[in-house]
LUMNUZA-776687 format. One record per residue (C-alpha): z, x, y negated. Coordinates in steps of 0.02 Angstrom, whole numbers, plus 50000, padded with zeros to 5 digits. Each point is the difference from the previous one (the first is absolute). Layout:
[atom [Z,X,Y]]
...
END
This chain:
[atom [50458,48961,48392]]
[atom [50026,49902,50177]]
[atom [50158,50073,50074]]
[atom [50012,49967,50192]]
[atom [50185,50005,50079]]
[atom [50021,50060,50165]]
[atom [50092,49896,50124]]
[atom [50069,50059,50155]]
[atom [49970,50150,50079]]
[atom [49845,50080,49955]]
[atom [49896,49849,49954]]
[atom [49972,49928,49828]]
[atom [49988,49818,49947]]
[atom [49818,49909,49996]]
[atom [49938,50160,50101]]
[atom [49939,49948,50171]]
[atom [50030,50096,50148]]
[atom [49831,50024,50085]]
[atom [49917,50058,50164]]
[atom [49983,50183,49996]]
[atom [49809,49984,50040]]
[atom [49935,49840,50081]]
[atom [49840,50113,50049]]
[atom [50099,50104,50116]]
[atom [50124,50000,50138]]
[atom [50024,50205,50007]]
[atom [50155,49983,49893]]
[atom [50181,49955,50077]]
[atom [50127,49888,49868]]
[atom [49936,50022,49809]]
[atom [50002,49906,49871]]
[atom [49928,49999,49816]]
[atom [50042,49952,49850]]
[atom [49855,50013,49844]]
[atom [50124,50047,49846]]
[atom [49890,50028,49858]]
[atom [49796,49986,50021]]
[atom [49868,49875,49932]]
[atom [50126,49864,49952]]
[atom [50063,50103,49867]]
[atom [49812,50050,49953]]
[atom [50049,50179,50068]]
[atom [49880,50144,50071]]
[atom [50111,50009,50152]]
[atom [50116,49956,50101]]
[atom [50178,50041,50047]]
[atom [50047,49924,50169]]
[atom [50171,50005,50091]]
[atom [49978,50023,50191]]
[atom [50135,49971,50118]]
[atom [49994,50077,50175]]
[atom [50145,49922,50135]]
[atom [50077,50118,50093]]
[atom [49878,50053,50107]]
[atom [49847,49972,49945]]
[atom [49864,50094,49937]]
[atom [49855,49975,49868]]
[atom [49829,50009,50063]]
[atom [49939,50164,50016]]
[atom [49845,50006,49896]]
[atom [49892,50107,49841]]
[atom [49919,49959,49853]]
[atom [49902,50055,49860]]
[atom [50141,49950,49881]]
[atom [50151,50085,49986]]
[atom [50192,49945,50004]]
[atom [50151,50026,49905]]
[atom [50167,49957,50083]]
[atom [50176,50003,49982]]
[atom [50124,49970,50128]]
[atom [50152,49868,49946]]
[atom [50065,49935,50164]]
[atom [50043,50082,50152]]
[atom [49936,50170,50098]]
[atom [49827,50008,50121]]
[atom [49882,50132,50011]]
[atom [49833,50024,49926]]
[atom [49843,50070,50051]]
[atom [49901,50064,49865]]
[atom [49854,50100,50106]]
[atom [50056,50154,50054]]
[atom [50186,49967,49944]]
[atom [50133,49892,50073]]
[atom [50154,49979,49904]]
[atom [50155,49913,50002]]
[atom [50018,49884,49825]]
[atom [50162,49913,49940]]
[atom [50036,49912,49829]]
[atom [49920,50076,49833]]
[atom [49858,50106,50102]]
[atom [49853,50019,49957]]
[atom [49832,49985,50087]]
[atom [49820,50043,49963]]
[atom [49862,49950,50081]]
[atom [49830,50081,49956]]
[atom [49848,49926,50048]]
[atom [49938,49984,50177]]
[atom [50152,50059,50040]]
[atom [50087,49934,50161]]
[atom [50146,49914,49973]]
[atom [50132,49894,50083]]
[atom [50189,49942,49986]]
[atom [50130,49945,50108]]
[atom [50160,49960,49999]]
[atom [50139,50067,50074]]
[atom [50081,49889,50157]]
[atom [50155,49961,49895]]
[atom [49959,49942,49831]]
[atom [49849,49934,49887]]
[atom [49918,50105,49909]]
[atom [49935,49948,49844]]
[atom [49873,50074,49849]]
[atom [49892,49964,49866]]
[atom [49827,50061,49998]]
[atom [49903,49988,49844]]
[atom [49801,50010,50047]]
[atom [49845,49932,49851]]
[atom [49949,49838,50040]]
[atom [49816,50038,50011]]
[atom [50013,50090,50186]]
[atom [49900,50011,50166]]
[atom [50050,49928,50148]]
[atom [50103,50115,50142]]
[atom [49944,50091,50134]]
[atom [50051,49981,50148]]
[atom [49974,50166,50126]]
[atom [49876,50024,50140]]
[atom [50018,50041,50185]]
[atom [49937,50190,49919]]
[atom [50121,49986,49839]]
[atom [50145,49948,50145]]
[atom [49936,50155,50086]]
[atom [50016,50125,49857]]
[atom [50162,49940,49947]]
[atom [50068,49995,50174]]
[atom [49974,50189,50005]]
[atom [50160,50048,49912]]
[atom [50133,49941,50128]]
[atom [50102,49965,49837]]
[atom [49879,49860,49944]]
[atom [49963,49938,50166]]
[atom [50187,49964,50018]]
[atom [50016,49915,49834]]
[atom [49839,49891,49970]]
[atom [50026,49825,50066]]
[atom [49871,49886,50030]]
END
């Protein structure tokens, strides 16, 4: 067994803090932190992100889905159709091709782990059309950040 303490806050010692994507600049203050994965000779991974007040993942779909629960903070969510507002212990599924984004609320981080298999394809980003579609509920046009 390899037991990992954590140190301050929500970080844990001999984890790195990483870029949230070094692909991508559609993404506003997020962090990452790989958990468990390959290292530990796992099928997947379970990552800690950390949005700053603020900020906002990228929004994005997949063929994978996600698991994620909320530790730190409150934000919103958009899960394609829903929005919803998530504080700590939440829960959040994300089916496949399913689009999805998280931000932060002005005032406080909000953190979460997200457990996803380590064999997974590469994001999505939308097009001028997707940006079109979603844009049609006023809702979603007033949440999705780019």
């Amino acid at each position: 067994m390899t037991a990992v303490r954590r140190g301050a806050g929500f970080l844990w010692e001999g984890v790195d803090v990483l870029e949230y994507k070094a692909f991508d600049e559609a993404y506003r203050d997020v962090t990452r932190q790989v958990l468990f994965g390959a290292a530990q000779g796992l099928p997947w991974e379970l990552r800690y992100f950390e949005v700053a007040a603020g900020g906002h993942t990228t929004l994005e779909r997949h063929a994978h889905p996600h698991a994620v629960v909320v530790v730190r903070g409150r934000g919103r969510v958009l899960v394609h159709p829903e929005i919803r507002t998530v504080t700590p212990h939440d829960l959040v599924h994300v089916p496949p091709m399913t689009w999805h984004q998280f931000q932060a609320t002005r005032d406080e981080p909000l953190g979460f782990l997200c457990l996803v298999g380590i064999e997974r394809d590469r994001p999505i980003r939308p097009t001028e059309e997707d940006l079109g579609a979603l844009r049609a509920d006023p809702k979603v046009a007033e949440f999705v950040r780019l």
